[in-house]
C-alpha positions as CSV (number, residue, x, y, z in Angstrom):
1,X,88.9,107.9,117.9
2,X,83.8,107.1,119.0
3,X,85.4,103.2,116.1
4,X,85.3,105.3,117.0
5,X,86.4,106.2,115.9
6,X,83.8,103.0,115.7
7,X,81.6,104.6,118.5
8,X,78.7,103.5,120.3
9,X,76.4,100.3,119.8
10,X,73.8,101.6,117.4
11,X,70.5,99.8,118.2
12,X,69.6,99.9,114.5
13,X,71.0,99.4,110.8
14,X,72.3,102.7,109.2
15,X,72.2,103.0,105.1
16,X,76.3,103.3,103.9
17,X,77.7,106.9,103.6
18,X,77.8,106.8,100.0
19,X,73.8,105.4,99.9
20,X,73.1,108.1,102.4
21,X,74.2,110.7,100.8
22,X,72.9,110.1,97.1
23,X,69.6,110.0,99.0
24,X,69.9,112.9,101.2
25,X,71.2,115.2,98.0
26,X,67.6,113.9,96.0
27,X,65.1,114.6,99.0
28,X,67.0,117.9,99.9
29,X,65.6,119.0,96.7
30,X,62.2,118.2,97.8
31,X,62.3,119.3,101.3
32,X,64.3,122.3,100.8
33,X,68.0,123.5,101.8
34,X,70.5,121.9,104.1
35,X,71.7,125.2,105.7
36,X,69.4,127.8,106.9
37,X,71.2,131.2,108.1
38,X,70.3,132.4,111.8
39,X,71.8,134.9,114.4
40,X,73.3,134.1,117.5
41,X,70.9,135.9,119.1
42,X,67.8,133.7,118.2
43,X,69.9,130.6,119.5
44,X,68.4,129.5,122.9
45,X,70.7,129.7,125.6
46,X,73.6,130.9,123.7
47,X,73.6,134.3,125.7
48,X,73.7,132.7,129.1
49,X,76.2,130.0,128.2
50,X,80.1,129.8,128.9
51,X,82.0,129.5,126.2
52,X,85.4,129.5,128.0
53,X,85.9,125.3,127.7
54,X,84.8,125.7,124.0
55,X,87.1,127.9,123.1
56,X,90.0,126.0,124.8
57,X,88.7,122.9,123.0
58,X,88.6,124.8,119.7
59,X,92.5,125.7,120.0
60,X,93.0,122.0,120.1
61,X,91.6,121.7,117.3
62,X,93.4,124.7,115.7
63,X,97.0,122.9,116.5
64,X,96.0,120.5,115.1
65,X,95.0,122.5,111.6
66,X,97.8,124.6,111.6
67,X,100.3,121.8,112.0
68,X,99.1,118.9,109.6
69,X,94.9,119.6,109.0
70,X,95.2,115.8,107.7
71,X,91.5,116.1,107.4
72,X,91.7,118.1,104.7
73,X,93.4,115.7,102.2
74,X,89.6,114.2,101.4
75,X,86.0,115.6,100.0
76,X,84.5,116.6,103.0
77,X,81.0,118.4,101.6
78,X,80.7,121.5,103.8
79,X,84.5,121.2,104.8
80,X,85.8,124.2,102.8
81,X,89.2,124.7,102.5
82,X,92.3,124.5,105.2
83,X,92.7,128.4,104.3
84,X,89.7,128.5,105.6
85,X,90.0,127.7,109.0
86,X,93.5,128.6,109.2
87,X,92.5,132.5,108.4
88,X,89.5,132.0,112.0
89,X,93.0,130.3,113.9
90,X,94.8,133.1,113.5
91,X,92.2,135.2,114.8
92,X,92.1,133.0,117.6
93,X,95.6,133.4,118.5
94,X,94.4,137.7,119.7
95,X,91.0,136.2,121.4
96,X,90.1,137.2,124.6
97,X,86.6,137.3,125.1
98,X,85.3,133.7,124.1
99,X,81.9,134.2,123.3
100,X,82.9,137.5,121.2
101,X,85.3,135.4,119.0
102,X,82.7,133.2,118.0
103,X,80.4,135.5,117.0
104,X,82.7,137.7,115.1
105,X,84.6,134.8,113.8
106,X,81.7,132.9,112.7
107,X,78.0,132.1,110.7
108,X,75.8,130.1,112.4
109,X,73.8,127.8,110.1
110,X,70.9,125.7,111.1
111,X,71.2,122.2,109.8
112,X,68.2,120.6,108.6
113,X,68.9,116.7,107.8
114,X,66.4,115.6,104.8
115,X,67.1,111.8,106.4
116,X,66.3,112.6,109.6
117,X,64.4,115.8,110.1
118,X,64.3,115.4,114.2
119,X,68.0,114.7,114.3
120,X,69.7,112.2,116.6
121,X,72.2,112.8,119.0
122,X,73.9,110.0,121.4
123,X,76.9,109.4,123.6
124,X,80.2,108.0,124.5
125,X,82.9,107.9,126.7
126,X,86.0,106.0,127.5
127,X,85.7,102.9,129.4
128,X,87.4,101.4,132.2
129,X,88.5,97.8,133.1
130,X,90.7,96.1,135.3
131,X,93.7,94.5,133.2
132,X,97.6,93.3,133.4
133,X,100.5,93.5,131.0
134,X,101.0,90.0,131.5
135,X,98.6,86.8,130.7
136,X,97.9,84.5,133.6
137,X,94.9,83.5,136.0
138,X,92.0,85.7,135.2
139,X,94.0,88.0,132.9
140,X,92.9,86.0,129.5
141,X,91.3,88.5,127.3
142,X,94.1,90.1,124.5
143,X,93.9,93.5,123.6
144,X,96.1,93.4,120.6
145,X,98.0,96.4,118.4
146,X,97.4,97.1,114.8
147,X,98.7,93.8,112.8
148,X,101.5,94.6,109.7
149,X,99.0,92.8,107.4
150,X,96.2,94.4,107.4
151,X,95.7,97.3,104.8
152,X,93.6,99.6,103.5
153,X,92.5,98.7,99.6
154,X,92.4,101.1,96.7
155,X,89.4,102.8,95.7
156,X,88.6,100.2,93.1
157,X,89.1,97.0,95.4
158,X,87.2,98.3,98.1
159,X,84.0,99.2,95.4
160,X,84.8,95.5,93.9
161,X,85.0,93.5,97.3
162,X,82.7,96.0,99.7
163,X,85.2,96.4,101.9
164,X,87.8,99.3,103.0
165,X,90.5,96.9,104.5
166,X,91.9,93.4,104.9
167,X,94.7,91.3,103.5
168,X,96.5,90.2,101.0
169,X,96.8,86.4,100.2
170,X,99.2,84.8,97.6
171,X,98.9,88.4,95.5
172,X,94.7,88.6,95.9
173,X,92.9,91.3,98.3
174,X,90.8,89.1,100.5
175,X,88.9,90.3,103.9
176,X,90.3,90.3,107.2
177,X,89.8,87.3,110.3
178,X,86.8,88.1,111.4
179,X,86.3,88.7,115.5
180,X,85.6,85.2,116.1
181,X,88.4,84.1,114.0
182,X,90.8,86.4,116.6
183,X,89.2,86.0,119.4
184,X,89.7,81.9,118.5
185,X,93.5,82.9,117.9
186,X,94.2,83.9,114.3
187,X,96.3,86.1,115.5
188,X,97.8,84.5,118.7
189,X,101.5,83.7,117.0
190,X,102.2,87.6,116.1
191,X,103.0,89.2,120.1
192,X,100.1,92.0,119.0
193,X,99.1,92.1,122.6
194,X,99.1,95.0,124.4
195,X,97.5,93.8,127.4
196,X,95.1,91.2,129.1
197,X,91.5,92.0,130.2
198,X,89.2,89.7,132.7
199,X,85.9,90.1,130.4
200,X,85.4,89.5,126.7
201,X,82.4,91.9,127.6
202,X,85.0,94.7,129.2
203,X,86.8,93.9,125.3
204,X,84.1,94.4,123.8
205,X,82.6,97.8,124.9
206,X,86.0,98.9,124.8
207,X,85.9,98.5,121.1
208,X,82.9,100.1,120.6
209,X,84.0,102.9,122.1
210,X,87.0,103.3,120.5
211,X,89.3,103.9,123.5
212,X,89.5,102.6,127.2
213,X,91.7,103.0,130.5
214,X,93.3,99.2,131.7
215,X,93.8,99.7,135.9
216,X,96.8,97.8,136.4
217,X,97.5,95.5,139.2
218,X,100.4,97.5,140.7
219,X,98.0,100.8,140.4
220,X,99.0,102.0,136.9
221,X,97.0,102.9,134.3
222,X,97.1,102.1,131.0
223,X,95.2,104.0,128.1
224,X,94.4,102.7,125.0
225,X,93.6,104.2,121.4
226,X,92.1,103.6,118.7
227,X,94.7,102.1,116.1
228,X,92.6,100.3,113.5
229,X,89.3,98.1,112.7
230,X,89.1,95.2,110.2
231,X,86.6,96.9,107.9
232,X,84.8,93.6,108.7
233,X,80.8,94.7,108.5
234,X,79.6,95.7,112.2
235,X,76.4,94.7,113.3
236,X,75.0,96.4,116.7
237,X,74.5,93.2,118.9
238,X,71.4,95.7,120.9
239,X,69.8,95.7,117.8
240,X,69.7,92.1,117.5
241,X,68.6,91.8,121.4
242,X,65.5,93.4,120.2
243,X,64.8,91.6,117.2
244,X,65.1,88.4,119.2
245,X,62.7,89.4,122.2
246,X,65.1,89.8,124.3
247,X,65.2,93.8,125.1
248,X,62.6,96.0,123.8
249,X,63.1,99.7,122.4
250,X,62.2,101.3,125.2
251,X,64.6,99.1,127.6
252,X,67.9,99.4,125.5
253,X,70.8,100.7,126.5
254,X,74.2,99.9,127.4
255,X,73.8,99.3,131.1
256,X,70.8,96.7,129.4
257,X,73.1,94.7,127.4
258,X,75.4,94.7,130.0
259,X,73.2,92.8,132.5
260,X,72.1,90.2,130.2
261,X,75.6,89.3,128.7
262,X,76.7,89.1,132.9
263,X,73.7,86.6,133.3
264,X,74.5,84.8,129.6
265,X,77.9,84.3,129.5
266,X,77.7,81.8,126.8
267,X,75.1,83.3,124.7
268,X,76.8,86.7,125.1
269,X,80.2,85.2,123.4
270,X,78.0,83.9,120.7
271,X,76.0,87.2,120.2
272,X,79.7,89.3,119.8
273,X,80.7,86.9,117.4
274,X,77.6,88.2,115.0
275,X,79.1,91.6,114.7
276,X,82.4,90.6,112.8
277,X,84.5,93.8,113.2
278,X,87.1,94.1,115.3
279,X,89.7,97.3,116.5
280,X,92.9,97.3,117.5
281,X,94.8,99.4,119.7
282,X,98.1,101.6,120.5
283,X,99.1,102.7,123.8
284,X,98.7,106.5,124.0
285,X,100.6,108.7,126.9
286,X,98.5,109.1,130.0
287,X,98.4,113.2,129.5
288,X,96.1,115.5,131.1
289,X,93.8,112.6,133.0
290,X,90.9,115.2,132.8
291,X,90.8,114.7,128.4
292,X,89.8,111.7,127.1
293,X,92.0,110.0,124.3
294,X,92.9,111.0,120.8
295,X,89.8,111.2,118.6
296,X,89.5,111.1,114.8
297,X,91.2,114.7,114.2
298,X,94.0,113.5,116.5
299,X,93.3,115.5,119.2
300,X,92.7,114.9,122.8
301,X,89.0,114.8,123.1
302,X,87.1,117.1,126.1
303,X,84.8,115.6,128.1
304,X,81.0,117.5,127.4
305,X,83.2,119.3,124.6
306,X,84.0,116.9,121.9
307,X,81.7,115.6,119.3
308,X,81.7,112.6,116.8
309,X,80.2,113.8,113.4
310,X,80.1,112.6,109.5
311,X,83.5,112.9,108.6
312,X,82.0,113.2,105.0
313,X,79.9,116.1,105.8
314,X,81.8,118.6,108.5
315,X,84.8,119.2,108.8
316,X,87.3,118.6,112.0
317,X,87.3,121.8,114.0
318,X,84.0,122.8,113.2
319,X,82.2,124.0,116.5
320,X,78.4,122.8,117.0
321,X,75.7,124.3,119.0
322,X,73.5,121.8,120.1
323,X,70.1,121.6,121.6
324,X,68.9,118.5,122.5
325,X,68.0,116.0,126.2
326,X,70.6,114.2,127.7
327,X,69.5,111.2,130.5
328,X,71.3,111.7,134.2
329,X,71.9,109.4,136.7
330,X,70.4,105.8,137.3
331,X,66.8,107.3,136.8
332,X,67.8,108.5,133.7
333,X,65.9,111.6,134.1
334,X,65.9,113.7,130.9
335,X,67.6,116.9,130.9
336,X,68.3,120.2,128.5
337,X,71.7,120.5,127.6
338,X,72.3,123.6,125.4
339,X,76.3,123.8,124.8
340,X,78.8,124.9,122.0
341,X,80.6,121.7,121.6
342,X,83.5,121.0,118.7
343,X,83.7,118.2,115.7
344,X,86.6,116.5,116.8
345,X,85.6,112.3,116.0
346,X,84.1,110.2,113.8
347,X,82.4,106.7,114.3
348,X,81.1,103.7,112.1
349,X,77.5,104.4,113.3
350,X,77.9,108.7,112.7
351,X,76.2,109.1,109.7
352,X,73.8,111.7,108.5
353,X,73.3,115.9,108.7
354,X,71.9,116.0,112.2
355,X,73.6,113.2,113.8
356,X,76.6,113.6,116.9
357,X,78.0,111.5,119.7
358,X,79.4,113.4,122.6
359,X,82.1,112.4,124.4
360,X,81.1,112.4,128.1
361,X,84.6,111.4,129.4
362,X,85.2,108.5,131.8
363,X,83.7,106.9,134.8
364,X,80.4,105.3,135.8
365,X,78.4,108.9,135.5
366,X,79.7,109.3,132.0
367,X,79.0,105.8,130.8
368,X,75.0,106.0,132.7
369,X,74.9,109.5,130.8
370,X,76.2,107.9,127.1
371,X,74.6,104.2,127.6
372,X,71.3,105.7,127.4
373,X,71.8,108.4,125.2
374,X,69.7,108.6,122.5
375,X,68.0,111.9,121.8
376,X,66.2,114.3,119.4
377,X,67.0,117.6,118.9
378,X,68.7,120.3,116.7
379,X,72.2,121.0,115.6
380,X,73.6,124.2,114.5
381,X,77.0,124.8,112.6
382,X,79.5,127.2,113.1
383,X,81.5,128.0,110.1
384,X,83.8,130.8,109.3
385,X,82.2,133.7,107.5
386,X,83.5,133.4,103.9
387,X,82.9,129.5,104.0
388,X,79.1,130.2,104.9
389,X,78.8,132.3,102.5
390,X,79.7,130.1,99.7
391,X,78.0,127.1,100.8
392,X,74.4,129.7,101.3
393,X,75.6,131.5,97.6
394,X,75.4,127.3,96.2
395,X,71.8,126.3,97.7
């Protein structure tokens, strides 16, 4: 898993989930419902489309359902129930005509995000950097695996200290090193590393993303998941190249912060240390090269296909129409893009009604496409029938 997982930089500060959704249940009051019932017929472009990858990206998600639907096990607020979506899987299994299934499967639902009316939808994909499984001349940069002391606190420690994760010392539930700490080696005694990297940069994006793909000096490749993160708060170091001066609004993006941190080495190191959390990894089997890695559902994530969503809101599985711009090549030139995609990942930054990351796989197209990614637009729901109508019956 987009920390994924922890996903992309934001450029700005997002409220907590908790925060966010106290205030988006008050104002949806005000401003009206959440879900507003439409036909598949009045959705622009859903005629024309193919639906083919969708659906084959959607069966992912139903093995997943069928054989563990881990999601399941918390409050997920338009989730329903796991007999939900196992009764449209079934169905599934007797599909033949893609598009047919979902509209006889499924209630499209226009979401309307009190937070955010205009939506926001941005990108991410799996990076790629040259590495070795052994340290040595430029090979300096750890990646390390998940360390046996961190751990996830109970409900009431995490309220009491405001964090999710971190340590225990001498019986008392204290926060974990923070990424300057391991990057200075607090961890350097414990063999947690997976592989070496070149860049702390090439580290760094890698954990934002959530995932990567280490070229090897024999030719191999290595892929890396998502494993875990520090719970450390996480501050989006473009956000703070704009407060500074240094980048404006309109010139952020990935391929932005890039360049400067190339032409500041020092001052980039400094600037990564600000956002103190940190991920760690676990090799994952190479499988089909054209998926990216395991997202949040646990999945293999399609390229154009898979979407990072508020785990607190939708659940895993849950296909979404969106209709929104997407940037192309080095010009960036905006684009439509009008596609059935399907909630398979979460991320630190997803948070809100109308707010998704797609995953746009790997390779320098995909990371130009998600590096400048950051568009309006609107986001409709699939969700089986019964569901719908429970969730419509409780407006």
């Amino acid at each position: 898993m987009r920390q994924i997982s922890y996903r992309p930089a934001p450029v700005h500060q997002l409220l907590s989930s908790a925060l966010l959704l106290v205030m988006s249940s008050i104002m949806s009051a005000a401003a009206g419902p959440i879900l507003e019932p439409t036909t598949f017929e009045s959705i622009s472009g859903w005629t024309e489309a193919d639906h083919r990858i969708a659906l084959e990206t959607f069966g992912r998600s139903c093995d997943e359902i069928e054989a563990a639907g881990h999601a399941f096990a918390r409050k997920v607020a338009y989730g329903g129930t796991r007999r939900d979506w196992l009764t449209v899987c079934h169905r599934l299994k007797a599909a033949t005509d893609p598009r047919a299934f979902f509209e006889e499967t499924f209630t499209p639902l226009i979401v309307h995000d009190p937070a955010r009316p205009e939506g926001l939808f941005t990108g991410y994909f799996e990076p790629e950097a040259e590495g070795s499984r052994k340290p040595g001349g430029d090979y300096k940069v750890p990646i390390y695996a998940r360390p046996a002391d961190l751990i996830a606190f109970d409900a009431r420690t995490a309220k009491r200290l405001g964090l999710a994760y971190g340590r225990m010392i001498g019986g008392r539930p204290q926060g974990y090193f923070t990424r300057r700490e391991i990057e200075e080696g607090a961890l350097s005694d414990q063999r947690l590393e997976l592989v070496w990297l070149k860049d702390w940069a090439d580290a760094f994006f890698i954990q934002v993303q959530g995932s990567g793909r280490v070229r090897l000096p024999d030719g191999g490749l290595l892929r890396l998941g998502f494993a875990a993160k520090t719970g450390q708060p996480y501050t989006g170091i473009g956000g703070l190249l704009v407060e500074r001066g240094v980048l404006t609004r309109d010139d952020m993006s990935m391929q932005a912060i890039r360049a400067w941190m190339r032409d500041n080495p020092q001052a980039a190191r400094k600037l990564m240390w600000e956002n103190k959390s940190f991920v760690f990894f676990r090799e994952v089997t190479a499988g089909d090269p054209k998926l990216g890695p395991p997202g949040a559902q646990k999945v293999s994530l399609t390229p154009f296909r898979s979407l990072a969503i508020d785990r607190s809101l939708w659940m895993f599985g849950t296909p979404v129409w969106l209709d929104t711009e997407v940037p192309k090549g080095r010009s960036g030139t905006l684009v439509p893009f009008k596609s059935l995609l399907v909630a398979q990942d979460t991320g630190t930054a997803i948070k809100g009604h109308a707010r998704g990351d797609v995953f746009w796989g790997a390779g320098e197209d995909a990371a130009l496409t998600a590096g400048r990614m950051k568009s309006r637009g609107r986001m409709i729901v699939l969700l089986p029938k019964a569901l719908a109508k429970r969730l419509l019956q409780r407006q």
